[in-house]
N, CA, C and O atoms as CSV, one atom per row, in Angstrom:
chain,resi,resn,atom,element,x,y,z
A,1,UNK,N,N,0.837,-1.181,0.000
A,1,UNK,CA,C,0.000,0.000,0.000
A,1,UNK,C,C,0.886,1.250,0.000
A,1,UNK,O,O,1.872,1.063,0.713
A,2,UNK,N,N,0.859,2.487,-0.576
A,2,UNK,CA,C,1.363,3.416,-1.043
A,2,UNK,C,C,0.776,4.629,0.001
A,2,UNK,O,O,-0.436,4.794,0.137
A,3,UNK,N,N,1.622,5.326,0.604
A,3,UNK,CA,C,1.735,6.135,1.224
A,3,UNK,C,C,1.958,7.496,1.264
A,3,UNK,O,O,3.180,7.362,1.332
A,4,UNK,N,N,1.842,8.446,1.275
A,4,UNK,CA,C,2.778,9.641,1.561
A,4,UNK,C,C,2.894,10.589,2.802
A,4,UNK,O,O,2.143,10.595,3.778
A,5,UNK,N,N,3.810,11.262,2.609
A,5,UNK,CA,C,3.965,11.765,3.955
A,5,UNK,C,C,4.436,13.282,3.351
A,5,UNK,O,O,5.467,13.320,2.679
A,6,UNK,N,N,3.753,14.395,3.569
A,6,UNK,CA,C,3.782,15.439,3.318
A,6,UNK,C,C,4.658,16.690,3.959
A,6,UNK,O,O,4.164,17.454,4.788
A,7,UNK,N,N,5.927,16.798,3.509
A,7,UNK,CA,C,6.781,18.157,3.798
A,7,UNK,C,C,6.106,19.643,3.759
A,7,UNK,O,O,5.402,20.056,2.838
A,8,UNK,N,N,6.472,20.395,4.983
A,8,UNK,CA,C,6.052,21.778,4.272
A,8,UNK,C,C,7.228,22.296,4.276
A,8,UNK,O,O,8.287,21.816,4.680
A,9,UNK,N,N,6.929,23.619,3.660
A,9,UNK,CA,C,8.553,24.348,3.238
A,9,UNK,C,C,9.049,25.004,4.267
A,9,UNK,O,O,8.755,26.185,4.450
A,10,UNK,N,N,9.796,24.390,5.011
A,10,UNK,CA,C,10.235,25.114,6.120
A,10,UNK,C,C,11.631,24.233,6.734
A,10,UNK,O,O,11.863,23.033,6.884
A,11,UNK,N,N,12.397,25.473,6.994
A,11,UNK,CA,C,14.267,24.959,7.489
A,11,UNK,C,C,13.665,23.511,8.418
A,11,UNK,O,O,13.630,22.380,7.932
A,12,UNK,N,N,13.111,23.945,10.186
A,12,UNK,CA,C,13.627,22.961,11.066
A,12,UNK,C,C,11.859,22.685,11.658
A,12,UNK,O,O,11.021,23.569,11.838
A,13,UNK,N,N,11.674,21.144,11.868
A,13,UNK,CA,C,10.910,20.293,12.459
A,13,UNK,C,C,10.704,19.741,13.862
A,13,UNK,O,O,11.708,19.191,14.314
A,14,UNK,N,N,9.712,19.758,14.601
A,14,UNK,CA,C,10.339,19.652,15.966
A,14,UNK,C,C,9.769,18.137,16.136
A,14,UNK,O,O,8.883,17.589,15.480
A,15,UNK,N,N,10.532,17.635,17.199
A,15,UNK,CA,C,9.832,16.440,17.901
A,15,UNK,C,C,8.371,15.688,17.782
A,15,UNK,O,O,8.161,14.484,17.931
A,16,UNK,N,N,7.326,16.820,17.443
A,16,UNK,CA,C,6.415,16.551,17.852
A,16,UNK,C,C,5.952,16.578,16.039
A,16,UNK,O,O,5.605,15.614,15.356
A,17,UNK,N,N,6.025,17.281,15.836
A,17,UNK,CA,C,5.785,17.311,14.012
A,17,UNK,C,C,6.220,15.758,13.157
A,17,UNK,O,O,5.648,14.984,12.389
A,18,UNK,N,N,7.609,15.867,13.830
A,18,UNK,CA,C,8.090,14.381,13.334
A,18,UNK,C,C,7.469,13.163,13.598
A,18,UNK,O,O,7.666,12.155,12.919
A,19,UNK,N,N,6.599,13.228,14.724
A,19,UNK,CA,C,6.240,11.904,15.570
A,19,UNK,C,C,4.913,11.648,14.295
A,19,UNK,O,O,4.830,10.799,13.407
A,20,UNK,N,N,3.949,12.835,14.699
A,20,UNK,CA,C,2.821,12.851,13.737
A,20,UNK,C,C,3.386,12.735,12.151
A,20,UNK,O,O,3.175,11.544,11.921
A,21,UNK,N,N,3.834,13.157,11.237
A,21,UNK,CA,C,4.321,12.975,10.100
A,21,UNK,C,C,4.624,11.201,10.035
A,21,UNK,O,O,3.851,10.488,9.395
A,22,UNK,N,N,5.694,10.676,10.687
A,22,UNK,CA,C,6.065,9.107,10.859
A,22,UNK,C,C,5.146,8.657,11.351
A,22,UNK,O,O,5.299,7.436,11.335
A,23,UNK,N,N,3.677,9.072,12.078
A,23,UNK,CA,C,3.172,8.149,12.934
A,23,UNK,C,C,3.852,6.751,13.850
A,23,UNK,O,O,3.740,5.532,13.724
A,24,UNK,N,N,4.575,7.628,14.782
A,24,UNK,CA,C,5.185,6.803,15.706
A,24,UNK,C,C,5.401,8.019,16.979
A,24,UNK,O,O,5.334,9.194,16.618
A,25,UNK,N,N,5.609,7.774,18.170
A,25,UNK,CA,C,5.493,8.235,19.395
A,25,UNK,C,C,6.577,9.360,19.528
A,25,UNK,O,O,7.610,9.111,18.906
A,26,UNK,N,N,6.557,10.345,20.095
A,26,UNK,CA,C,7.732,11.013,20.908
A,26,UNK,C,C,8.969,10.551,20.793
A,26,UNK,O,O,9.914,10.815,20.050
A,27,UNK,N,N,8.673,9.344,22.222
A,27,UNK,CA,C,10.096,8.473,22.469
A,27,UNK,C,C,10.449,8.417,21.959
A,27,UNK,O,O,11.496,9.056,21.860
A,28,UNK,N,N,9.755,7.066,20.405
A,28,UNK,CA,C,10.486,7.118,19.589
A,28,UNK,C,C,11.840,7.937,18.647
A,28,UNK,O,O,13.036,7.674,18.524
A,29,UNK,N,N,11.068,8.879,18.170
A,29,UNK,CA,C,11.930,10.335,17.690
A,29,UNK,C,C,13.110,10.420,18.505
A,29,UNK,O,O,14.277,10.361,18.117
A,30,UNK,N,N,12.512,10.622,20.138
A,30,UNK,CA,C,14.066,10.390,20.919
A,30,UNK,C,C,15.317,9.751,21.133
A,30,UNK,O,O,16.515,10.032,21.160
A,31,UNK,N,N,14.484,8.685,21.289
A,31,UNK,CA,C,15.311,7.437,20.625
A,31,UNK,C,C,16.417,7.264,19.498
A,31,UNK,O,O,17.558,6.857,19.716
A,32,UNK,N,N,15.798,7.714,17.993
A,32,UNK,CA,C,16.305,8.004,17.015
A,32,UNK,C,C,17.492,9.088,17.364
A,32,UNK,O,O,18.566,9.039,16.764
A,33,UNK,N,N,17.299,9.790,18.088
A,33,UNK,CA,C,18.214,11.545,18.112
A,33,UNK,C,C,19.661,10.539,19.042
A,33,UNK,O,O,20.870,10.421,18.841
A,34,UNK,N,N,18.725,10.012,20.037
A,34,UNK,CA,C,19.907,9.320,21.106
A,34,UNK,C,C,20.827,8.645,20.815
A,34,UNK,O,O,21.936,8.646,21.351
A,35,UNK,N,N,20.252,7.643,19.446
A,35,UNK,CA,C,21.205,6.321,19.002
A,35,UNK,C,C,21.756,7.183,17.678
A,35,UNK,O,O,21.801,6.553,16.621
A,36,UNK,N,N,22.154,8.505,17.668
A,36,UNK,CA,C,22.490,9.119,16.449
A,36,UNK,C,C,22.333,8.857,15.132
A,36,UNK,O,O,23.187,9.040,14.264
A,37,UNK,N,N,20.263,8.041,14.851
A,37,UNK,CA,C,20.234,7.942,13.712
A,37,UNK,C,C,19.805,9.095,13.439
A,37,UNK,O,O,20.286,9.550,12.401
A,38,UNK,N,N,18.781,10.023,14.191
A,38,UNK,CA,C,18.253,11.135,13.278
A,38,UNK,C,C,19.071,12.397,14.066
A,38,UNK,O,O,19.315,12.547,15.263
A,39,UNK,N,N,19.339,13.100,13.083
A,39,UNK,CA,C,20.701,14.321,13.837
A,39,UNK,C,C,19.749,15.689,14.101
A,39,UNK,O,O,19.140,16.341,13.253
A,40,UNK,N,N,19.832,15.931,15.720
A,40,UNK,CA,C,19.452,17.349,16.025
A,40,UNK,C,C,20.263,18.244,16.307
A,40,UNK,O,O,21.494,18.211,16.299
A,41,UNK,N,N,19.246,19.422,16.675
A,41,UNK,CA,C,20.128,20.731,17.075
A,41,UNK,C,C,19.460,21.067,18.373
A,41,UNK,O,O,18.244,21.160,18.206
A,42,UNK,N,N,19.847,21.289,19.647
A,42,UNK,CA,C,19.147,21.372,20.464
A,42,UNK,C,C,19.208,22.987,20.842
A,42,UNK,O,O,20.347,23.452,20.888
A,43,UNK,N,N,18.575,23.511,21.001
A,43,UNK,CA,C,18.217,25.016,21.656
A,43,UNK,C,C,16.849,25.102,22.471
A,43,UNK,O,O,15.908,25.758,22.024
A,44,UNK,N,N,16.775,24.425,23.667
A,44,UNK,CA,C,16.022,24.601,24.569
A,44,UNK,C,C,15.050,23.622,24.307
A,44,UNK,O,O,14.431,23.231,25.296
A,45,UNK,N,N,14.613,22.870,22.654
A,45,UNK,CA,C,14.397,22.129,22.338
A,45,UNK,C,C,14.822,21.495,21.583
A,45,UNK,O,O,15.841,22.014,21.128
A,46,UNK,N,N,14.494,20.166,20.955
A,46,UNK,CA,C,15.015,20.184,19.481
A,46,UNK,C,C,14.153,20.166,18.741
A,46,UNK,O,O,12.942,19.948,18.773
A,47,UNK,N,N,15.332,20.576,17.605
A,47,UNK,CA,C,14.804,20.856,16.128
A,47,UNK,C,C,15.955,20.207,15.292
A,47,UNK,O,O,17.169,20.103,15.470
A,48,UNK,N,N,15.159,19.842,14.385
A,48,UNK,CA,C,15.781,18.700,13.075
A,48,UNK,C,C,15.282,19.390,12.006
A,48,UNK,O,O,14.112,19.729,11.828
A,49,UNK,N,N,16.605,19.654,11.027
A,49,UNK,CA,C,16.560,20.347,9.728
A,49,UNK,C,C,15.845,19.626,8.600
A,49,UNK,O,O,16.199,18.465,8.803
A,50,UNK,N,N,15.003,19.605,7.466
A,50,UNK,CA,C,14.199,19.682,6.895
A,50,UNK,C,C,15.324,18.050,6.069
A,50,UNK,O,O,14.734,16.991,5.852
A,51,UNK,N,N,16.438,18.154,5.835
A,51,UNK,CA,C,17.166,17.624,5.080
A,51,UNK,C,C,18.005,16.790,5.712
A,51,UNK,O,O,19.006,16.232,5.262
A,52,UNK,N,N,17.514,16.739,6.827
A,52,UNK,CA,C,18.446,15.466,7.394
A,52,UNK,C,C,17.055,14.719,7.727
A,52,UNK,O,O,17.306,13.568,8.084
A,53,UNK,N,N,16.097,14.907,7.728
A,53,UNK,CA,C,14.759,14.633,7.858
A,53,UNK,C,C,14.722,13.244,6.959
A,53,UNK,O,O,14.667,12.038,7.199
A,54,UNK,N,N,14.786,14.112,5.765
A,54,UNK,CA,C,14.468,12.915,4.974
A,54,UNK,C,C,15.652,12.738,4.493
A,54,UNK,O,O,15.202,12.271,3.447
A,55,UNK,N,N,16.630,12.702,4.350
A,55,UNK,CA,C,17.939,11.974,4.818
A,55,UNK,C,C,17.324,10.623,5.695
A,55,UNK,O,O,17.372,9.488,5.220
A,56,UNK,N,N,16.739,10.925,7.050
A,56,UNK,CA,C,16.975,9.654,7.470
A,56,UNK,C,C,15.608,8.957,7.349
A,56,UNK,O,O,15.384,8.094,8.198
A,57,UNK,N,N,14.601,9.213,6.367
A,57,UNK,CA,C,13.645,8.797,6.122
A,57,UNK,C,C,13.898,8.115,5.143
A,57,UNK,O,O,13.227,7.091,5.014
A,58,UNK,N,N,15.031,8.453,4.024
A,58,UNK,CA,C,15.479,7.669,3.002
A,58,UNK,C,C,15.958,6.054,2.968
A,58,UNK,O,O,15.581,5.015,2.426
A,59,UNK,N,N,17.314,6.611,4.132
A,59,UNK,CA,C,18.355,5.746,4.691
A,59,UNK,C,C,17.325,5.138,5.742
A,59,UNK,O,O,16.521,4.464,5.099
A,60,UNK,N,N,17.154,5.119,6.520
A,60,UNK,CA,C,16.696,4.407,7.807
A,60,UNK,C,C,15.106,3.591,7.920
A,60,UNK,O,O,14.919,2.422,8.258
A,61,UNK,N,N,13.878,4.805,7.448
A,61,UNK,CA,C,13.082,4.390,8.224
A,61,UNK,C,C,12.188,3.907,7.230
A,61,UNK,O,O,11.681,2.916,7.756
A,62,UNK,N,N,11.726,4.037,6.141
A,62,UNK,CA,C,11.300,3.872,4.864
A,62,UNK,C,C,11.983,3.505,4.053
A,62,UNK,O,O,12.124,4.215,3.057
A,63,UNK,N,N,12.618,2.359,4.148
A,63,UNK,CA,C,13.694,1.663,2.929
A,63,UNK,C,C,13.144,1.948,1.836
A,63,UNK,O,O,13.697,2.772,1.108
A,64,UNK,N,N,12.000,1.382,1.467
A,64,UNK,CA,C,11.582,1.373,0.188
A,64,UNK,C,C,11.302,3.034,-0.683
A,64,UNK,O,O,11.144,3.474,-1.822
A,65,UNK,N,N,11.361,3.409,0.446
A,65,UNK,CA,C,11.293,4.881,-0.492
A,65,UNK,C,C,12.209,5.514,-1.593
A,65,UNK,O,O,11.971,6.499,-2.293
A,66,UNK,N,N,13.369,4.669,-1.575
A,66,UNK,CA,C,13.957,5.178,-2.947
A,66,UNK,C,C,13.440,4.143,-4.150
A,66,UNK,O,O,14.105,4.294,-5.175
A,67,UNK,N,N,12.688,3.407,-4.221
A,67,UNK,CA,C,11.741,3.208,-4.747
A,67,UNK,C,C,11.168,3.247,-5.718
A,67,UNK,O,O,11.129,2.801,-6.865
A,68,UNK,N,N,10.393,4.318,-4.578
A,68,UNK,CA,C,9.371,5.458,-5.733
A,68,UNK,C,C,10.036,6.828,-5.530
A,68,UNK,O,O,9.993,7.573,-6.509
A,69,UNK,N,N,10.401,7.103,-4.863
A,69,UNK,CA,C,11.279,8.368,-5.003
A,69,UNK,C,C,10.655,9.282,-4.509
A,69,UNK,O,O,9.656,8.877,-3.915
A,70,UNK,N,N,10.894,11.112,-4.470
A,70,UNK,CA,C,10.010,11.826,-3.760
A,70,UNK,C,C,10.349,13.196,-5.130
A,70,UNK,O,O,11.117,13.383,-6.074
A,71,UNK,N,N,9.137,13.916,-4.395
A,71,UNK,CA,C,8.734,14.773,-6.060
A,71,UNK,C,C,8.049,15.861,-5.411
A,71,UNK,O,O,7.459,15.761,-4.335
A,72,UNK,N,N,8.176,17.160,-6.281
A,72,UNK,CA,C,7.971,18.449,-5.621
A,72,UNK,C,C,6.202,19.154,-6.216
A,72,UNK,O,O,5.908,19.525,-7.353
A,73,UNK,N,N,5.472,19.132,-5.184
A,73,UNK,CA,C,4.394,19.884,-6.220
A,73,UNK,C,C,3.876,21.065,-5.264
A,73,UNK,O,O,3.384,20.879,-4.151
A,74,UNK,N,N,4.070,22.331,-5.890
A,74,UNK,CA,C,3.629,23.711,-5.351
A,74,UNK,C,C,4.401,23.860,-4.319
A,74,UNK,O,O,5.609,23.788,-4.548
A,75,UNK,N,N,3.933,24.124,-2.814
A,75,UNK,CA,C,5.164,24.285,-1.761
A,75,UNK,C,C,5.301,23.630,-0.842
A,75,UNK,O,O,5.543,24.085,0.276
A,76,UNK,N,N,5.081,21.466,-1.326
A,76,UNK,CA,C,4.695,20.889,-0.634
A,76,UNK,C,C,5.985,20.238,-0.795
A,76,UNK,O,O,6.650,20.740,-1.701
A,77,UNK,N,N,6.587,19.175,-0.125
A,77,UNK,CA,C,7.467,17.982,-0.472
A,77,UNK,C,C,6.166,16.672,-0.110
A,77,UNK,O,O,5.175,16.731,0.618
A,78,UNK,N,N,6.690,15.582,-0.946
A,78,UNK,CA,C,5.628,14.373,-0.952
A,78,UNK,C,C,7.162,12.914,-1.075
A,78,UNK,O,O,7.883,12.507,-1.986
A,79,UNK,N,N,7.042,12.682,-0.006
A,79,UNK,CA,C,7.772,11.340,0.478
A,79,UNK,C,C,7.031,9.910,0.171
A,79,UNK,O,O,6.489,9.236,1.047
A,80,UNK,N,N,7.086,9.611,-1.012
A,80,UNK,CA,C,6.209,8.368,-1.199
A,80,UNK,C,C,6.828,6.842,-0.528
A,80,UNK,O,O,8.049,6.726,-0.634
A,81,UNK,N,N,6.361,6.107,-0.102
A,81,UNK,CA,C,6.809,4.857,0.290
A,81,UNK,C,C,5.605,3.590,0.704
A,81,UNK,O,O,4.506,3.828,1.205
A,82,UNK,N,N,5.877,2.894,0.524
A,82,UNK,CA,C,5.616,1.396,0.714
A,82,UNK,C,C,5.253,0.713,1.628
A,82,UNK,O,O,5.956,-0.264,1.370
A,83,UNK,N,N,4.558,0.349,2.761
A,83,UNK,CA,C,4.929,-0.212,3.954
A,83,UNK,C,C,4.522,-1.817,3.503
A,83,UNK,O,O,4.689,-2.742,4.298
């Protein structure tokens, strides 16, 4: 079944954006930051840049997404993948 997961145009993503976008928990996300798969920046919170995002959505969490690949329409990003 075919998926997407919708980027908006913007530098940095927080914790909580990421969880909802992946549909997976907080922790999780934390988790990811802890075991240095997904790379933050911390300033009182964190925030994860738009491009290491899917960097590790490529590499890590959605194998199949290079795939189908991801494609730009208006001022959206669209992450297609597979589960």
């Amino acid at each position: 079944m075919l998926k997407e997961i919708m980027l908006d145009d913007k530098e940095f993503y927080t914790i909580e954006e990421i969880a909802k976008l992946l549909r997976v928990s907080k922790k999780t996300i934390y988790r990811y930051i802890k075991n240095l798969k997904l790379k933050a920046i911390k300033t009182g919170k964190y925030l994860i840049k738009k491009s290491d995002l899917v960097e590790f959505i490529q590499e890590s969490y959605y194998v199949e997404i290079k795939k189908y690949g991801s494609f730009k329409n208006k001022n959206k990003n669209y992450l297609i993948y597979d589960d």
